[in-house]
Structures are given as C-alpha cells and as structure tokens.
PATORBA-936599 format. One record per residue (C-alpha): residue in three letters; x, y, z. Coordinates in Angstrom, 3 decimals. Example, Ala and Ser with C-alpha at 12.3 -4.5 7.8 and 13.67 -1.06 7.14 Angstrom:
# PATORBA-936599
<residu=ALA	u=12.300	v=-4.500	w=7.800>
<residu=SER	u=13.670	v=-1.060	w=7.140>
//
This chain:
# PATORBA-936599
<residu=UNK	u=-5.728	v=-19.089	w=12.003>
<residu=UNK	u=-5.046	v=-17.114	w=9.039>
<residu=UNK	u=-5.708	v=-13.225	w=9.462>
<residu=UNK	u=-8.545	v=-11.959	w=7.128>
<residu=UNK	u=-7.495	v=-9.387	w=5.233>
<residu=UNK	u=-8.726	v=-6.803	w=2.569>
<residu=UNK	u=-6.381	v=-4.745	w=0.529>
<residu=UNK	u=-7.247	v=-1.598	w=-0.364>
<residu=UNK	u=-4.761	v=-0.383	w=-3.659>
<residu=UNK	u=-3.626	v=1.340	w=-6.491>
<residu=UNK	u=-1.548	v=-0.820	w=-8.399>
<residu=UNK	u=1.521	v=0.772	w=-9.003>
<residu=UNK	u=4.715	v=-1.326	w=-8.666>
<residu=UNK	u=5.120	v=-1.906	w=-5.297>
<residu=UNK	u=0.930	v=-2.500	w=-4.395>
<residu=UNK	u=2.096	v=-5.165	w=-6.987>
<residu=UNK	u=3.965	v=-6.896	w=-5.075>
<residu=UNK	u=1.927	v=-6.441	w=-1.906>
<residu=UNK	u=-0.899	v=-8.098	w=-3.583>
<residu=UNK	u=1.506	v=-11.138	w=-4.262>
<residu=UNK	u=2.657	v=-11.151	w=-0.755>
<residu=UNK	u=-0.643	v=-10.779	w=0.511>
<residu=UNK	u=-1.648	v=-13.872	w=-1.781>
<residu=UNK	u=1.029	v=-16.026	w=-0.819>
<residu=UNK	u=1.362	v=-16.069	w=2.798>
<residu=UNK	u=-0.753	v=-18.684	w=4.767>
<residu=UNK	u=-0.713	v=-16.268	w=7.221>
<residu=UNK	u=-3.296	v=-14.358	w=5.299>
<residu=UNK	u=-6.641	v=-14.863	w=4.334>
<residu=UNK	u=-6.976	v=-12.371	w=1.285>
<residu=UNK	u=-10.758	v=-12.081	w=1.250>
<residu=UNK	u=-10.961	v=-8.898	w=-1.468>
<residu=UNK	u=-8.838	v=-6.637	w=-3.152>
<residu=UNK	u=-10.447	v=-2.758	w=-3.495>
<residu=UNK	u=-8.907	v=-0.240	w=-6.059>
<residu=UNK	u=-8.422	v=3.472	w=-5.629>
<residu=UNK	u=-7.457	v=5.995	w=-7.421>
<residu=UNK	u=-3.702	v=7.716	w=-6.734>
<residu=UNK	u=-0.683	v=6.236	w=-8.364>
<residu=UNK	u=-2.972	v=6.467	w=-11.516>
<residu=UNK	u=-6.422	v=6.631	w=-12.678>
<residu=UNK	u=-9.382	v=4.451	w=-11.068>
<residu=UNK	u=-9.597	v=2.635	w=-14.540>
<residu=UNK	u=-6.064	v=1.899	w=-14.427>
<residu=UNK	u=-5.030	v=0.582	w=-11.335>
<residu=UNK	u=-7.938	v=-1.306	w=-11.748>
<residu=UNK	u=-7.006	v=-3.218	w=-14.524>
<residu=UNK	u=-3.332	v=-3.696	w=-13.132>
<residu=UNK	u=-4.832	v=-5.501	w=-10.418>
<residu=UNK	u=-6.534	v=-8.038	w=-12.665>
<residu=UNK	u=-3.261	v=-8.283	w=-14.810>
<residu=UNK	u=-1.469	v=-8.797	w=-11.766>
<residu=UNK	u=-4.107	v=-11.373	w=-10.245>
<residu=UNK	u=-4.337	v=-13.067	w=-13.408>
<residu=UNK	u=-0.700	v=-13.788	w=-14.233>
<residu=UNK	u=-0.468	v=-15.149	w=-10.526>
<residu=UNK	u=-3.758	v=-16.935	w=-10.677>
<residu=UNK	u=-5.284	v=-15.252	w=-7.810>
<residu=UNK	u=-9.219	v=-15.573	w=-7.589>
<residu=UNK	u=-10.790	v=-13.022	w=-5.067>
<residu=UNK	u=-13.390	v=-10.036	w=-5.797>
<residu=UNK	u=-11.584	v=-6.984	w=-7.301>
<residu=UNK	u=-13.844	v=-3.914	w=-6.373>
<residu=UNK	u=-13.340	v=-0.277	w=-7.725>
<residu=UNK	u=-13.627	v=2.304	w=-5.763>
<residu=UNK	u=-13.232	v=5.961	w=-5.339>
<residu=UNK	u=-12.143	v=7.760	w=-9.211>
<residu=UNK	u=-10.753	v=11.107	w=-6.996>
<residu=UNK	u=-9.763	v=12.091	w=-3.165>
<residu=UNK	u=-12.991	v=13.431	w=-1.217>
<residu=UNK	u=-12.509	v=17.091	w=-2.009>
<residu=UNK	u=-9.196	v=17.455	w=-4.326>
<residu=UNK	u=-8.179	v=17.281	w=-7.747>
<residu=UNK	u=-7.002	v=13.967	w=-8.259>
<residu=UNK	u=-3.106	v=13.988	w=-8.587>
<residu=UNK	u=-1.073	v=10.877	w=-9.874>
<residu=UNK	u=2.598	v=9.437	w=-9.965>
<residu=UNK	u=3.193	v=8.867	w=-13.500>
<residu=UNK	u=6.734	v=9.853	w=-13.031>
<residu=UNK	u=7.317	v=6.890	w=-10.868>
<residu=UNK	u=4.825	v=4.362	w=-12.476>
<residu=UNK	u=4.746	v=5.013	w=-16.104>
<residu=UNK	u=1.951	v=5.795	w=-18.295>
<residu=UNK	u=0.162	v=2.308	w=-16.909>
<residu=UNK	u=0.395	v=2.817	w=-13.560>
<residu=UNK	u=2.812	v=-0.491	w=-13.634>
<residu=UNK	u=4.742	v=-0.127	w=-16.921>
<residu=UNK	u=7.547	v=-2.253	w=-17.113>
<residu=UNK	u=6.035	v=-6.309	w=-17.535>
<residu=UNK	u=4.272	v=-7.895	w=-20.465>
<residu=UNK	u=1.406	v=-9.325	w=-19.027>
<residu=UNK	u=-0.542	v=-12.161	w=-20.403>
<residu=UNK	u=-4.658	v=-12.369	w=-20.873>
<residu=UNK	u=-6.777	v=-11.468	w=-18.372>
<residu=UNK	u=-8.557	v=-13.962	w=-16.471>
<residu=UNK	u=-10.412	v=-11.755	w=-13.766>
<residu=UNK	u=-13.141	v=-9.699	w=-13.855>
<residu=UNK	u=-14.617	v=-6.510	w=-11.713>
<residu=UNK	u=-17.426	v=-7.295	w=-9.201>
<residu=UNK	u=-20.153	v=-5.252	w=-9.730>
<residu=UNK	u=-20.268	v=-3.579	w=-6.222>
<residu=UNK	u=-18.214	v=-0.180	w=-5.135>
<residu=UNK	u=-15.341	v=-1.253	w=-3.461>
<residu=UNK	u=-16.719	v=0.297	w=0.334>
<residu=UNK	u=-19.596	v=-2.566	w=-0.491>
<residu=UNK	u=-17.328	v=-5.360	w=-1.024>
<residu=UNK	u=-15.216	v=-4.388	w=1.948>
<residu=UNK	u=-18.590	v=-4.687	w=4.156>
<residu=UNK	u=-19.091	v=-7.813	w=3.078>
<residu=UNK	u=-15.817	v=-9.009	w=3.447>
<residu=UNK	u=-15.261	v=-7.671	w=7.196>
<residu=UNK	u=-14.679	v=-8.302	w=10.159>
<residu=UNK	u=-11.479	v=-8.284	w=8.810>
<residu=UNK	u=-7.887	v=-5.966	w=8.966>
<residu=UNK	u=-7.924	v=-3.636	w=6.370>
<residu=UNK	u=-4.379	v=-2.629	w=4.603>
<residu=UNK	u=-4.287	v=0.290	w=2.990>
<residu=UNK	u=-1.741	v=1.344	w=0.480>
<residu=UNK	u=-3.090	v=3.670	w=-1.820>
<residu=UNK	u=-4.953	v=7.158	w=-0.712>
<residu=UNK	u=-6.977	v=6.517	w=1.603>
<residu=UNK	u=-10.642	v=7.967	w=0.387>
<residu=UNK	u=-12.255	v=4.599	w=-0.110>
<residu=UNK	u=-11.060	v=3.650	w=3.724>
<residu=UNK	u=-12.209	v=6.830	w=4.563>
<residu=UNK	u=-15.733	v=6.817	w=2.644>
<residu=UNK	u=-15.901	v=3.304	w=4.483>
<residu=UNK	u=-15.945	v=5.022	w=8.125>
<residu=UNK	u=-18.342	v=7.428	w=7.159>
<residu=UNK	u=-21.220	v=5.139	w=5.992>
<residu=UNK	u=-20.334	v=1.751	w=7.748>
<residu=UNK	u=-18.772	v=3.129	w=10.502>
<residu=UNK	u=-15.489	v=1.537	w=12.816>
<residu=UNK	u=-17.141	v=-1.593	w=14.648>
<residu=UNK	u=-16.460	v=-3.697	w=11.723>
<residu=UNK	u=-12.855	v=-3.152	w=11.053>
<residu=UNK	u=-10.570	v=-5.065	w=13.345>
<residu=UNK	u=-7.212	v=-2.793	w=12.405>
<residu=UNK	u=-5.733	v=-0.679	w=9.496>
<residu=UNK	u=-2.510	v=-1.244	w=8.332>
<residu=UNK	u=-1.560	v=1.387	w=6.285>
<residu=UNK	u=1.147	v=2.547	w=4.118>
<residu=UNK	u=1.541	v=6.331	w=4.352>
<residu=UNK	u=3.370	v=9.547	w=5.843>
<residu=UNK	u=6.797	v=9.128	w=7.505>
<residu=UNK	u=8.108	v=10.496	w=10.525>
<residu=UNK	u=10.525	v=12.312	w=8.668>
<residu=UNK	u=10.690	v=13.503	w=5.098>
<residu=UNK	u=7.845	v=13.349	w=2.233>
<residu=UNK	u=8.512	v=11.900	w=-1.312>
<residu=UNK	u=5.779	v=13.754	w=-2.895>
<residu=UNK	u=6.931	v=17.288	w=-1.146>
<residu=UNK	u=9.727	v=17.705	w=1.420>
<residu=UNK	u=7.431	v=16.754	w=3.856>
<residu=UNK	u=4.316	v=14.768	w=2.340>
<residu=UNK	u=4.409	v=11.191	w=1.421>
<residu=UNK	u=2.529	v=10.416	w=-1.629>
<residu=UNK	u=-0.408	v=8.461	w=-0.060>
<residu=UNK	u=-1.135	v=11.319	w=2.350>
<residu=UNK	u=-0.465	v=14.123	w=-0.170>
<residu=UNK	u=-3.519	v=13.056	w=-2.655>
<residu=UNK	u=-6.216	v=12.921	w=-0.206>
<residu=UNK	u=-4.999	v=14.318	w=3.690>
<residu=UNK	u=-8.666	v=14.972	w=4.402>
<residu=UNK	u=-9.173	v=10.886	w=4.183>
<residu=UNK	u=-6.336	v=10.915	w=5.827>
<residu=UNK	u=-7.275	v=12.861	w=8.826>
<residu=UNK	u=-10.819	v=11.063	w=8.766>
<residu=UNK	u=-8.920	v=7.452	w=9.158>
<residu=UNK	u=-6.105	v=8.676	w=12.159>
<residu=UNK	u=-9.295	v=10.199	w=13.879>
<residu=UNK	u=-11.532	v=7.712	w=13.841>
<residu=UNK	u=-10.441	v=5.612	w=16.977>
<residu=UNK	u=-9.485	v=2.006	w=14.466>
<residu=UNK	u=-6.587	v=0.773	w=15.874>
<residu=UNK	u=-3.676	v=1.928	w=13.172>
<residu=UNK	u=-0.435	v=1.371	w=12.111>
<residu=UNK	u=1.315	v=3.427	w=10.107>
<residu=UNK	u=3.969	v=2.491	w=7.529>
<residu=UNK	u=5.707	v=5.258	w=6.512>
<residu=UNK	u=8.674	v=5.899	w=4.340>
<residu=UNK	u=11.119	v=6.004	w=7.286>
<residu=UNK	u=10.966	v=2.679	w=7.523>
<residu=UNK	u=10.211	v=1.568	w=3.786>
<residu=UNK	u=13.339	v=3.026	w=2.583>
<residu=UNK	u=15.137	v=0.558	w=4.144>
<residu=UNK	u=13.368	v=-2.014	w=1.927>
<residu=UNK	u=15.756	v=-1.379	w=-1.018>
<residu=UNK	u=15.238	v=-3.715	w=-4.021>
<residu=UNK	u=18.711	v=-4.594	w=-4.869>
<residu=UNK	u=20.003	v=-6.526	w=-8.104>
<residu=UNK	u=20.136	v=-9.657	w=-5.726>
<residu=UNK	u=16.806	v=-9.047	w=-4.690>
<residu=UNK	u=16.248	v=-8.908	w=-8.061>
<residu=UNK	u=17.573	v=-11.961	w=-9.052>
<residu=UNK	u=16.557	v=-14.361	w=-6.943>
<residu=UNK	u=12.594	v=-13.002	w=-7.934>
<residu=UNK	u=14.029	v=-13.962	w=-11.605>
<residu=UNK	u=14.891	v=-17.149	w=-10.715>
<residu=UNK	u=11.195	v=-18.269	w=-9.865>
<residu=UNK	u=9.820	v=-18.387	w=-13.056>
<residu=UNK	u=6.978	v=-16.568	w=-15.300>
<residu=UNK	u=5.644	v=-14.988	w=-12.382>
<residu=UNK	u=9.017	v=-14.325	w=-10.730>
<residu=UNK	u=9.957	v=-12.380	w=-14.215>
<residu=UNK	u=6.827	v=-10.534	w=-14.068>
<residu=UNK	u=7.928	v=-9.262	w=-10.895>
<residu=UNK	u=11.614	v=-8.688	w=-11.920>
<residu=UNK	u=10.733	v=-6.610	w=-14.576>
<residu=UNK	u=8.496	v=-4.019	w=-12.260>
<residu=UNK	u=11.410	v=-3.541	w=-9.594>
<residu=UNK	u=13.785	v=-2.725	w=-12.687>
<residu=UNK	u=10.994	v=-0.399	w=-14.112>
<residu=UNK	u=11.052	v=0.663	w=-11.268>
<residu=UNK	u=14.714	v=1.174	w=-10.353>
<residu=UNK	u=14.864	v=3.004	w=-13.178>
<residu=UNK	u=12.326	v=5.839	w=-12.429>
<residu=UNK	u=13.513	v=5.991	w=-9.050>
<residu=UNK	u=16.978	v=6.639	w=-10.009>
<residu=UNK	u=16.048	v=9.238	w=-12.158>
<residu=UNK	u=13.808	v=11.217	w=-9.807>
<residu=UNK	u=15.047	v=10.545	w=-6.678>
<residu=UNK	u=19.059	v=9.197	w=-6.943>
<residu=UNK	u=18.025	v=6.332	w=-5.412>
<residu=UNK	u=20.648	v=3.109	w=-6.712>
<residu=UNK	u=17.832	v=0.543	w=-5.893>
<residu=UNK	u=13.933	v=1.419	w=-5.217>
<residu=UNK	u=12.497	v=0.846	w=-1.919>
<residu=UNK	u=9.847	v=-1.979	w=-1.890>
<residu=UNK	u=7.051	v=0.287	w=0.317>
<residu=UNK	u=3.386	v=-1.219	w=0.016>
<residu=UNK	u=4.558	v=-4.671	w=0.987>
<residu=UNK	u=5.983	v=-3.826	w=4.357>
<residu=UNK	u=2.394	v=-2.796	w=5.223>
<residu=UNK	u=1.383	v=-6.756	w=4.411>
<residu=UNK	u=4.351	v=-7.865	w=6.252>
<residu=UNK	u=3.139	v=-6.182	w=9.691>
<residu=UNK	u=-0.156	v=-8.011	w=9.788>
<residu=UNK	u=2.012	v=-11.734	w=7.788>
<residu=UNK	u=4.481	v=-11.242	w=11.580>
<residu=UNK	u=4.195	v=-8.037	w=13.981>
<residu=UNK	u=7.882	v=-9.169	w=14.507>
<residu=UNK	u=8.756	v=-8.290	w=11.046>
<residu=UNK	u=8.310	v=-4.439	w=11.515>
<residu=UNK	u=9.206	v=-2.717	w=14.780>
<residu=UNK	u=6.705	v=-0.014	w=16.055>
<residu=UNK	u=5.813	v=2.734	w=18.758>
<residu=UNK	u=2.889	v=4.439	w=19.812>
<residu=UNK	u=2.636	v=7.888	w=18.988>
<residu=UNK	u=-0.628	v=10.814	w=17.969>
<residu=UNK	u=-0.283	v=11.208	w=14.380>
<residu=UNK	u=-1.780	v=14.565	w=13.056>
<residu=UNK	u=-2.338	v=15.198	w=9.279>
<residu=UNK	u=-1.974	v=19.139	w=7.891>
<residu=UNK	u=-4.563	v=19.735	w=5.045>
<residu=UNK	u=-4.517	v=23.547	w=5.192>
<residu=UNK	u=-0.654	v=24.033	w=5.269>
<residu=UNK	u=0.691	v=26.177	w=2.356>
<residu=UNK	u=4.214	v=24.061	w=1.903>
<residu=UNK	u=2.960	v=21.019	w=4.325>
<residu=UNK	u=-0.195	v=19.722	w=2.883>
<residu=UNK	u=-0.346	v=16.049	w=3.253>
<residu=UNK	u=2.449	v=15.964	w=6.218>
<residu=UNK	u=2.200	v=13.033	w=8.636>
<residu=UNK	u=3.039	v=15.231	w=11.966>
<residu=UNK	u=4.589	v=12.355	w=14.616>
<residu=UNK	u=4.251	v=13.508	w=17.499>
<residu=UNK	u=7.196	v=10.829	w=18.810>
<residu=UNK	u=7.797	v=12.444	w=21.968>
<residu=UNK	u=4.676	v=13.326	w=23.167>
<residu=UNK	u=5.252	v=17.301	w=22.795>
<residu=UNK	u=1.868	v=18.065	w=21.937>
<residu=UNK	u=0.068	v=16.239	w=24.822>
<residu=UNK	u=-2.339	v=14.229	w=22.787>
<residu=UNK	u=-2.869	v=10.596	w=23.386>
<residu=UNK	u=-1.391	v=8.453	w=20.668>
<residu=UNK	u=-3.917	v=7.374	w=17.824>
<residu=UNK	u=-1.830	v=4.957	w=16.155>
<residu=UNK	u=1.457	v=2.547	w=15.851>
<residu=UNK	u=3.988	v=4.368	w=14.456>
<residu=UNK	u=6.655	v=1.780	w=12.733>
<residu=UNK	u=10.326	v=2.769	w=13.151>
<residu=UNK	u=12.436	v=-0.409	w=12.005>
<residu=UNK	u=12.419	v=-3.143	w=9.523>
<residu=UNK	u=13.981	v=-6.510	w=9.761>
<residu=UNK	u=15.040	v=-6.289	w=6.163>
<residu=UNK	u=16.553	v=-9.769	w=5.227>
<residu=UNK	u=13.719	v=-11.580	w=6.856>
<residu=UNK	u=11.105	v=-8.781	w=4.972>
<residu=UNK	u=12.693	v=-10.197	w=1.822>
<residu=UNK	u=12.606	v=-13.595	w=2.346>
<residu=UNK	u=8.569	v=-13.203	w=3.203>
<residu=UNK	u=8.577	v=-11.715	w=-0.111>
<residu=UNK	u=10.688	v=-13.970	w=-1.857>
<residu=UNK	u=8.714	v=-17.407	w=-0.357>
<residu=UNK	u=5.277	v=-15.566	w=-1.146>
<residu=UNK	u=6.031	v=-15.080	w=-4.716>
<residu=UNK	u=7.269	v=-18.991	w=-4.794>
<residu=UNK	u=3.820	v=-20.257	w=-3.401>
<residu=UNK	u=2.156	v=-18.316	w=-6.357>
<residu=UNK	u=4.499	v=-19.971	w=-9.245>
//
C-alpha cells in the first residue's frame, strides 16, 4: 500500500521537485502539501506551490502555515532562490487554490500519516505542541548535516532559520530521519540530469529551467559546477528505505551558540552517551535517486 504522506515546504527549487517526486511515485499517497516560511516569504512559497501543482496538475489541499520561526527574525535564501523563491520557469495560470485552514489543521486531518519536512521546521514543530506525537507515524526531514553547514560553516539552512523548532522536533520521541547535506551533495544535478528532465515535455522544461536557475546561483555562491538536488532525497527515503543509507545516532541542535547557531551536532560515535533520537542518513544511491526522479516527473507529463 502506498505510504501516506504530507509535505511540509517552502518552495524553493529543489522542494520543487520534491513535490513532483512526491506526486509521481505510486509509492506515495500525497494527502496535503503545508507551506512555511524559509527559503522565502509565507506568501511566496505559497504561491510557488500552486504554480508548481498547477503546471503538473496536482490536486491536493495546499495549507499555509507559519509566516516566521517560533522566536526569530525570519531569515530567507534569496541568494539561492531568486526574488520568487523559484525564479527561473515561466509558469502558466494557476489552477489551485489555498484551503482555508492553517497548515498544522490540515496536517491533523490528513494524519496518521509520515510527515516530510523540508523547509524550517516551525509548522512541524507548532504541530507537536498542540496535537501532540501519537498521530505522526515518522518525520522525514531534510536538514543539518553531519558535517559542514551551507548557511554558516556549520548550520544548514533548514536548521539555521528556526533551531528552536528544530530542537522541539529531535526531542520529541517521533521516529526521525534526518537528511542532511552530507548526503544531498552527492545528488548533483548535472547537464545530463538536466537533459533527460528536458526531454519530457512542458513539465519536464519547467523543471529544467529551475535546476539551471539554479546551477547558476549555486555556482556563484558556493563554486559548485552542478547544484545538489536536496529536498527530494528526503521523498526518496520514505518512495524506498533502500534508496538512502542510514545510522542511528542522538542528534543535538545548538540555539545559543555564538558562531554555531543552527548546528546539527551528530553524535556518530556515541561520545556523548545519549541514546540516539533519530536516523542519521550517510549514503545515497545516486543513479537510482535520479531515475526515481526522472520516472516521477514522467508520470506527471
């Protein structure tokens, strides 16, 4: 049986993708899509996913959610996304509208069900504190690393903009998995990549266009030759476990830290005696990860 699923997002490039993926795998049962605010504003990301949804003809509830992190200043990535929040595409009318509900109520609703995060986490977290954890079978999320940040040397972009959500997920007892940019930079977008997404169609354009938009910016701020492909490797845990290769490991989050706010600390050897809170992936099957991708888009066209 198809896995229920909701996606949690802020639609950005890659959550682009990951809401195609999660669309087009029968593996899936995509019950709701829930916006948050990160890669750009709430009203943003909000309308990408219904641009996004539209040009692929996908019909589930698109909630908003959350318009800053719990306690921060909200803080966005227009130097990787563009003004938009997914610049790149010329998208079509829009064909899907905004339930009425917050996004926390349309995830209730929706549940029991996995829950895959890739966005900041302050709607997941707002979730736990008023529904509680019996609901939610698992959350997949995309977030931290066990190595390096993006957003500062050692803060990953989805943990940076809200670590007090973060903390409030990783200590809530929900089984996790963690998808963290140790493993997603292996999911490099190359111009083959590329190419064969071309070759699909409308839809398959729409898509090329982001990862060159994308390309682009992450050339330009990081030296990266292609961009790695990050949200959708969340979707491709719960589409085959086999996909992404994991450990268990306690995963602490530093919100007071004066150069490590937002860091993911992995504790991968079990130094600090804590029992592990979470799945910890360490290695993608990268051709197979691209063919998921690849196949999804192709049920969509």
């Amino acid at each position: 049986m198809p896995t229920p699923v909701v996606l949690d997002c802020d639609p950005g490039h890659d959550d682009a993708i990951a809401i195609l993926l999660a669309a087009g795998a029968p593996e899936i049962d995509l019950r709701a899509i829930t916006t948050v605010a990160a890669n750009q504003t709430l009203d943003k990301v909000t309308l990408n996913a219904r641009r996004i949804c539209s040009a692929a003809g996908i019909s589930v509830p698109i909630a908003r959610g959350c318009d800053r992190p719990l306690v921060r200043p909200l803080y966005v990535a227009e130097d990787i996304h563009g003004e938009s929040g997914m610049d790149g595409p010329a998208f079509g009318a829009i064909s899907v509208d905004v339930a009425e509900d917050h996004a926390i109520d349309v995830m209730y609703s929706n549940m029991p069900a996995t829950l895959i995060a890739t966005g900041a986490l302050t709607n997941v977290a707002l979730y736990l504190q008023r529904y509680g954890t019996a609901t939610v079978r698992e959350i997949v999320l995309m977030g931290g690393s066990t190595e390096r940040g993006n957003t500062t040397p050692y803060a990953e972009f989805n943990i940076y903009v809200d670590p007090e959500a973060a903390q409030i997920v990783f200590d809530s007892g929900v089984p996790i998995t963690m998808i963290g940019l140790n493993v997603t930079h292996q999911a490099l977008v190359t111009p083959p990549v590329v190419a064969r997404l071309n070759a699909l169609g409308p839809l398959g354009q729409i898509c090329g266009d982001l990862m060159t938009f994308f390309a682009a910016t992450y050339r330009e701020v990081f030296g990266f030759e292609a961009p790695p492909l990050h949200d959708p490797v969340a979707v491709a845990r719960v589409i085959d476990p086999t996909l992404v290769t994991c450990v268990e490991a306690f995963v602490g989050i530093e919100t007071v830290g004066t150069l490590t706010r937002g860091a993911t600390v992995v504790d991968l050897h079990g130094r600090l005696g804590r029992k592990p809170n979470a799945k910890v992936a360490v290695g993608l099957d990268v051709d197979r990860f691209f063919d998921r991708v690849v196949d999804a888009v192709a049920r969509l066209t």
